[in-house]
py3Dmol code that shows the C-alpha trace and the ligand (Angstrom):
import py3Dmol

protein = """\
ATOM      1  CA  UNK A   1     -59.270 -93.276 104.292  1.00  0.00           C
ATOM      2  CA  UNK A   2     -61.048 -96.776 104.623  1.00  0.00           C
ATOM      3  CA  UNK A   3     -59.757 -99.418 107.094  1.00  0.00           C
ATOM      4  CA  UNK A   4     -61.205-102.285 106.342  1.00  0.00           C
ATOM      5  CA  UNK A   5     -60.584-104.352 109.478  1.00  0.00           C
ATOM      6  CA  UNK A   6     -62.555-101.731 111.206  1.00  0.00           C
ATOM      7  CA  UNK A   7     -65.671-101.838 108.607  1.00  0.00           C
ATOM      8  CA  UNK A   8     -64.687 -98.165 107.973  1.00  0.00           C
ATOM      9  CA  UNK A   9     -65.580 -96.330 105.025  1.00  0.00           C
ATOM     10  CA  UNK A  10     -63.585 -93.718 103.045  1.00  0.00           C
ATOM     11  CA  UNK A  11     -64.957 -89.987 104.545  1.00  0.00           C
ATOM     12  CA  UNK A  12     -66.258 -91.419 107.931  1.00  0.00           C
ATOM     13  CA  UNK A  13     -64.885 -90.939 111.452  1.00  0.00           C
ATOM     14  CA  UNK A  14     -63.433 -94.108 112.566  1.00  0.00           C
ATOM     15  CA  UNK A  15     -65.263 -95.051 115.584  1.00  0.00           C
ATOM     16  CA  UNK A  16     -61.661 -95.196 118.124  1.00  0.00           C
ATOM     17  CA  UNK A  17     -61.582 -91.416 117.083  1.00  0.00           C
ATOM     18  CA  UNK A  18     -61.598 -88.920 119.629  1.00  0.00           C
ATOM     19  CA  UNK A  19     -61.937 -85.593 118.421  1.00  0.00           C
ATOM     20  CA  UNK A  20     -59.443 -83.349 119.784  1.00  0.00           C
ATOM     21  CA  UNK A  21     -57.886 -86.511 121.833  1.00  0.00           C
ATOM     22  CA  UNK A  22     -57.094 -88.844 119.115  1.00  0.00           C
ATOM     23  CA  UNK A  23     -57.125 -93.031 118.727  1.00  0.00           C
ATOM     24  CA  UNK A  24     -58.765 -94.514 121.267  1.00  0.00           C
ATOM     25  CA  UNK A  25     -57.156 -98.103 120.742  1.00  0.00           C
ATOM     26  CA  UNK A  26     -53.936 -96.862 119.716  1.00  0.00           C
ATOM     27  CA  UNK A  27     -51.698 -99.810 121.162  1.00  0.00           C
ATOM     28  CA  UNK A  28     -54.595-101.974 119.571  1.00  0.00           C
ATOM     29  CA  UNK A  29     -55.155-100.482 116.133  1.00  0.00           C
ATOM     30  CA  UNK A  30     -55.350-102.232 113.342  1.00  0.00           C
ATOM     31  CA  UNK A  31     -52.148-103.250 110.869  1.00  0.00           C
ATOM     32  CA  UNK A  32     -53.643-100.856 108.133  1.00  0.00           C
ATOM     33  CA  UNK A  33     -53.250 -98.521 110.961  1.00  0.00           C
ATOM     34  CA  UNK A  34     -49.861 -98.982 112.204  1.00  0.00           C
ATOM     35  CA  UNK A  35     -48.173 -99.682 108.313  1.00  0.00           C
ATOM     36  CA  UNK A  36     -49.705 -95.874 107.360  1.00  0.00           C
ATOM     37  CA  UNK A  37     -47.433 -93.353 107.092  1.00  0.00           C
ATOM     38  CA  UNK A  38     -48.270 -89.817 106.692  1.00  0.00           C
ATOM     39  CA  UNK A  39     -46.014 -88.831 103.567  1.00  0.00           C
ATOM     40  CA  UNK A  40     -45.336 -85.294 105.257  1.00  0.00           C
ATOM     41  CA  UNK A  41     -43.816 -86.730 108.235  1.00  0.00           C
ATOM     42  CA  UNK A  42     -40.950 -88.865 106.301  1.00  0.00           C
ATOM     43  CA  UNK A  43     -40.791 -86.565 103.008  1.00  0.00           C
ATOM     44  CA  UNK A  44     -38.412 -83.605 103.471  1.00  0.00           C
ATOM     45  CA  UNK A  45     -39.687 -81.752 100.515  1.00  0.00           C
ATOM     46  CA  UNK A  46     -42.431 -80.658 102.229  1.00  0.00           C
ATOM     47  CA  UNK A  47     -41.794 -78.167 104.654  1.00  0.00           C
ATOM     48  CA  UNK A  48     -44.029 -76.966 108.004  1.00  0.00           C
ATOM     49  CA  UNK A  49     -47.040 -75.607 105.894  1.00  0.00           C
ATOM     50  CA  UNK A  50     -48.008 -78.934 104.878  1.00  0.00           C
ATOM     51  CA  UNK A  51     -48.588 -80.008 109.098  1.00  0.00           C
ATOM     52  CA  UNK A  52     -52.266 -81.626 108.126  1.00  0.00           C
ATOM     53  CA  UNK A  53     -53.083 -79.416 110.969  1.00  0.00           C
ATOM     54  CA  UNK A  54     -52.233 -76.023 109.228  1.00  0.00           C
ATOM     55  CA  UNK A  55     -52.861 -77.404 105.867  1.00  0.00           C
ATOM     56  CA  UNK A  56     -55.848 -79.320 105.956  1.00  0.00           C
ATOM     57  CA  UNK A  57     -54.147 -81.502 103.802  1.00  0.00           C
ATOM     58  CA  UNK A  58     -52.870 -85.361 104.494  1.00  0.00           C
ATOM     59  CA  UNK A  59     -50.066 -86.563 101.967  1.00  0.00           C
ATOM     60  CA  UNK A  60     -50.160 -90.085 101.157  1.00  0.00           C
ATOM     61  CA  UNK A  61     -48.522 -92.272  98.137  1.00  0.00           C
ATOM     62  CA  UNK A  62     -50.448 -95.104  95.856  1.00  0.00           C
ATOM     63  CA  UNK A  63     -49.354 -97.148  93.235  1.00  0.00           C
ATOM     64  CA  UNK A  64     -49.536 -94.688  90.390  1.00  0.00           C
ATOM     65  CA  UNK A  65     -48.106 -91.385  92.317  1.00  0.00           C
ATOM     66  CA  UNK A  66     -48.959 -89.176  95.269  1.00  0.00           C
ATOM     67  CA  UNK A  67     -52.421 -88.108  96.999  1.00  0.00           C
ATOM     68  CA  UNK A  68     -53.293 -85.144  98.309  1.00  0.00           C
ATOM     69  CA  UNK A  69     -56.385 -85.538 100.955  1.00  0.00           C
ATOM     70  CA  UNK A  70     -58.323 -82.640 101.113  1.00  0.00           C
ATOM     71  CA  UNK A  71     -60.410 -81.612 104.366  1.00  0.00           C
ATOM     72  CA  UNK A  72     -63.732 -81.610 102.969  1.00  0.00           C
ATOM     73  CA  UNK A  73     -64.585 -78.753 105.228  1.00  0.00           C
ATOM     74  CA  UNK A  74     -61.455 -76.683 103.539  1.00  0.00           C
ATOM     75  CA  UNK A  75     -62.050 -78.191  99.950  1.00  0.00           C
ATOM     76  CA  UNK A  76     -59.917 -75.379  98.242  1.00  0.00           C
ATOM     77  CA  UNK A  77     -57.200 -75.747 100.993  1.00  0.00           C
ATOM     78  CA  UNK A  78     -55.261 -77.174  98.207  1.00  0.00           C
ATOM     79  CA  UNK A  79     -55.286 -74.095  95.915  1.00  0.00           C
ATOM     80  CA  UNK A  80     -53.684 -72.277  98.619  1.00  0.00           C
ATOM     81  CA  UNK A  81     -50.193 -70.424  98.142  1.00  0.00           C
ATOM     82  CA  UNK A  82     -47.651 -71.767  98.560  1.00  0.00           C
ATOM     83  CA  UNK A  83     -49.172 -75.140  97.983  1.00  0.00           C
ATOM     84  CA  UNK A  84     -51.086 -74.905  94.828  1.00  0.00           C
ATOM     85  CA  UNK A  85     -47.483 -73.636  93.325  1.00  0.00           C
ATOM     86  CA  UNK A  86     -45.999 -77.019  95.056  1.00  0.00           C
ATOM     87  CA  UNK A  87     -48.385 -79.392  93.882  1.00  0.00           C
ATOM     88  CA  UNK A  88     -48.383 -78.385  90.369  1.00  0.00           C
ATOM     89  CA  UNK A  89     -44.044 -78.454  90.323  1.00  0.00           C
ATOM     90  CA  UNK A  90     -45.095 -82.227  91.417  1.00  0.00           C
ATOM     91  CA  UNK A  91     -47.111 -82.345  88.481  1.00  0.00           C
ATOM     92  CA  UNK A  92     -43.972 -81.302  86.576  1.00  0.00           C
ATOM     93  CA  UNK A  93     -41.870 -84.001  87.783  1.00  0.00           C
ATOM     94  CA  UNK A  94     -44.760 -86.414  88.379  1.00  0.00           C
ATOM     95  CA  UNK A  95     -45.175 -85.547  84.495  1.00  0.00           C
ATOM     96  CA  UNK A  96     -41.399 -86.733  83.652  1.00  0.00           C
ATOM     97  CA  UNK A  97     -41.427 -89.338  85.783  1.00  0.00           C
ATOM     98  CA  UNK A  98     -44.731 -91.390  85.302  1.00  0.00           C
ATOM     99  CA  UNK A  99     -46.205 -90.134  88.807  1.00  0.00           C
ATOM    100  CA  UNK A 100     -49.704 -88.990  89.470  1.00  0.00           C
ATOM    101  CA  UNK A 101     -50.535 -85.887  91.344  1.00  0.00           C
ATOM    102  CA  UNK A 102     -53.860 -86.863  92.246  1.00  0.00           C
ATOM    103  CA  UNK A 103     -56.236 -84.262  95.120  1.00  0.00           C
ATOM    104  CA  UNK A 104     -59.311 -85.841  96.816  1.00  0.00           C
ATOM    105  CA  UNK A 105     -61.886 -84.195  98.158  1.00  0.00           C
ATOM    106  CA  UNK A 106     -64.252 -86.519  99.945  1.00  0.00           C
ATOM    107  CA  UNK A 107     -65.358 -89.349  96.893  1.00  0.00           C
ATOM    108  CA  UNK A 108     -64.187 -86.316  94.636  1.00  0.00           C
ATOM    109  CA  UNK A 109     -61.339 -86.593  92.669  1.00  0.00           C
ATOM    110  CA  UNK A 110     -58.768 -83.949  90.622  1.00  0.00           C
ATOM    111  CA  UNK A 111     -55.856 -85.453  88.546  1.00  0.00           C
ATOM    112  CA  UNK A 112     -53.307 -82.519  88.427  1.00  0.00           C
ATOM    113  CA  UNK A 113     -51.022 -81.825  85.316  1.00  0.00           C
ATOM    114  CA  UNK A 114     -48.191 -79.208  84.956  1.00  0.00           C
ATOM    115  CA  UNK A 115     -50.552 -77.476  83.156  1.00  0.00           C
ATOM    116  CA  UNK A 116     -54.408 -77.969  83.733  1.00  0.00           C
ATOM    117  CA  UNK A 117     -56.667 -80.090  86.026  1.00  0.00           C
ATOM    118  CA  UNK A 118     -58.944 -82.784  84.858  1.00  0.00           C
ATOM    119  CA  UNK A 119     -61.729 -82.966  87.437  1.00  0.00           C
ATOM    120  CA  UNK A 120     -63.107 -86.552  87.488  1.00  0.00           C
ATOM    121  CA  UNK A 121     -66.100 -86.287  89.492  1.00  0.00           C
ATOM    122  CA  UNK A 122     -67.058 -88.767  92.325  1.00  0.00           C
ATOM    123  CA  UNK A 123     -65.146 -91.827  91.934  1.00  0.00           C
ATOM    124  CA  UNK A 124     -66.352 -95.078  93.637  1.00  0.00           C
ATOM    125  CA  UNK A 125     -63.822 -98.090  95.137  1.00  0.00           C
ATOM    126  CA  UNK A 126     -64.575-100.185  92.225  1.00  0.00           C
ATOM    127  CA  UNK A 127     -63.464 -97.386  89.804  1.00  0.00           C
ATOM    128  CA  UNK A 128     -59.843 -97.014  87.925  1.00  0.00           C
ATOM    129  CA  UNK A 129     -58.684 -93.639  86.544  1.00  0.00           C
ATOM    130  CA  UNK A 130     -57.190 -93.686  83.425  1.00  0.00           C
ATOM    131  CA  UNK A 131     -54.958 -90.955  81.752  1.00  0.00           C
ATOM    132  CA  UNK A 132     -55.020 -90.346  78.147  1.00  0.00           C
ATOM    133  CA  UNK A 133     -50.807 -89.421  77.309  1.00  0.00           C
ATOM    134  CA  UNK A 134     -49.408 -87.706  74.171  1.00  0.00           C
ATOM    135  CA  UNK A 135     -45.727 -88.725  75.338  1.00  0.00           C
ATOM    136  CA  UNK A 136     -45.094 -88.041  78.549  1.00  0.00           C
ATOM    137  CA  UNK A 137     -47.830 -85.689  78.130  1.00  0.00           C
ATOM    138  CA  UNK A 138     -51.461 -85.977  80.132  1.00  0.00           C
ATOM    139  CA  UNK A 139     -54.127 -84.425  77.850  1.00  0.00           C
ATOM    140  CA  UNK A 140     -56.950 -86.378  79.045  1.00  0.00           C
ATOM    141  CA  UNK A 141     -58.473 -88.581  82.084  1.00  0.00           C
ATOM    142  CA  UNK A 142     -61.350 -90.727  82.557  1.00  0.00           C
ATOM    143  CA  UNK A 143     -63.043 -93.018  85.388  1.00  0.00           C
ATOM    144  CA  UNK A 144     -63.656 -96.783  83.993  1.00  0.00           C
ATOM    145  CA  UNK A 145     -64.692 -99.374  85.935  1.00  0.00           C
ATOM    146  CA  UNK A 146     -61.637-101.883  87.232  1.00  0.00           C
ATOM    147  CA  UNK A 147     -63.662-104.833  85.712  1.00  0.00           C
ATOM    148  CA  UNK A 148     -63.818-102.634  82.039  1.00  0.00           C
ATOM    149  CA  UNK A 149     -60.285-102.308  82.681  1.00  0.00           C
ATOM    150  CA  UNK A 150     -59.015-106.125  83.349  1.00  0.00           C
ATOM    151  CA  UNK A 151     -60.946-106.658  80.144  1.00  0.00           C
ATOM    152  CA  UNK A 152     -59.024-104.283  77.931  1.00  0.00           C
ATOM    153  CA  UNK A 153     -55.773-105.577  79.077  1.00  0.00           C
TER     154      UNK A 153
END
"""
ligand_1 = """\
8
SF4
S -55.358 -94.967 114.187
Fe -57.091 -95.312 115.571
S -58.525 -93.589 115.157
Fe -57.074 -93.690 113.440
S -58.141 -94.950 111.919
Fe -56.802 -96.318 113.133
S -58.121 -97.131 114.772
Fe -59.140 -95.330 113.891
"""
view = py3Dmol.view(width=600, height=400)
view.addModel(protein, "pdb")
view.setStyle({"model": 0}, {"cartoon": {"style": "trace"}})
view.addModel(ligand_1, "xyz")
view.setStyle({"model": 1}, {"stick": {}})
view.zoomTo()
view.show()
């Protein structure tokens, strides 16, 4: 993820990174820093197999729903079973209860519905997603820019 206090962009090693040893400032990091929390460490409904460790895969929440933060180096650590199963009864609910299931893979991006995926392609800071509904239905997504999208609403 970015941390903008550190100049840090999304997909880079944050320069108080240690591999294999962890933050180097860690009494000194940044607010962005110390407000995160990893959603599989305070979410019970994901069990042991989600450790970002083992899964390759950090949990985190947004405005719209849930992300799933692939390892680049594993980038089909998310299909894997049990997970793929869990992710798409998220969809389900996410589905009924106007919550996005959204996996990143790098810049790339892959809205998840109960019942397909729409795969959105590289999408920048300054882009919005924006899901296409039939109900509570998804049956389509595209990338706008945010500025296309203050002006529609
Ligand atoms: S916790 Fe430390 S290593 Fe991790 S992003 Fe923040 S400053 Fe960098």
């Amino acid at each position: 993820m970015a941390i903008e206090m550190l100049a840090k962009p999304a997909g880079a090693w944050c320069p108080e990174c240690k591999p294999g040893r962890g933050c180097q400032s860690y009494e000194n990091r940044p607010a962005e820093c110390r407000s995160f929390n990893c959603l599989w460490l305070i979410d019970q409904r994901f069990g042991p197999h989600w450790k970002p460790n083992k899964s390759k895969l950090v949990l985190t929440t947004s405005q719209d729903g849930i992300e799933i933060r692939c390892d680049p180096g594993f980038p089909d650590a998310w299909r894997r079973e049990p997970i793929r199963s869990e992710i798409t009864r998220l969809a389900v609910s996410g589905e009924e209860h106007d919550v996005t299931v959204l996996v990143i893979i790098g810049a790339k991006m892959m809205l998840v519905a109960p019942d397909r995926e729409f795969d959105l392609g590289v999408v920048g800071p300054h882009q919005r997603i924006v899901r296409e509904l039939e109900g509570k239905r998804v049956i389509g997504a595209t990338v706008v820019t945010a500025s296309d999208l203050d002006e529609r609403m």
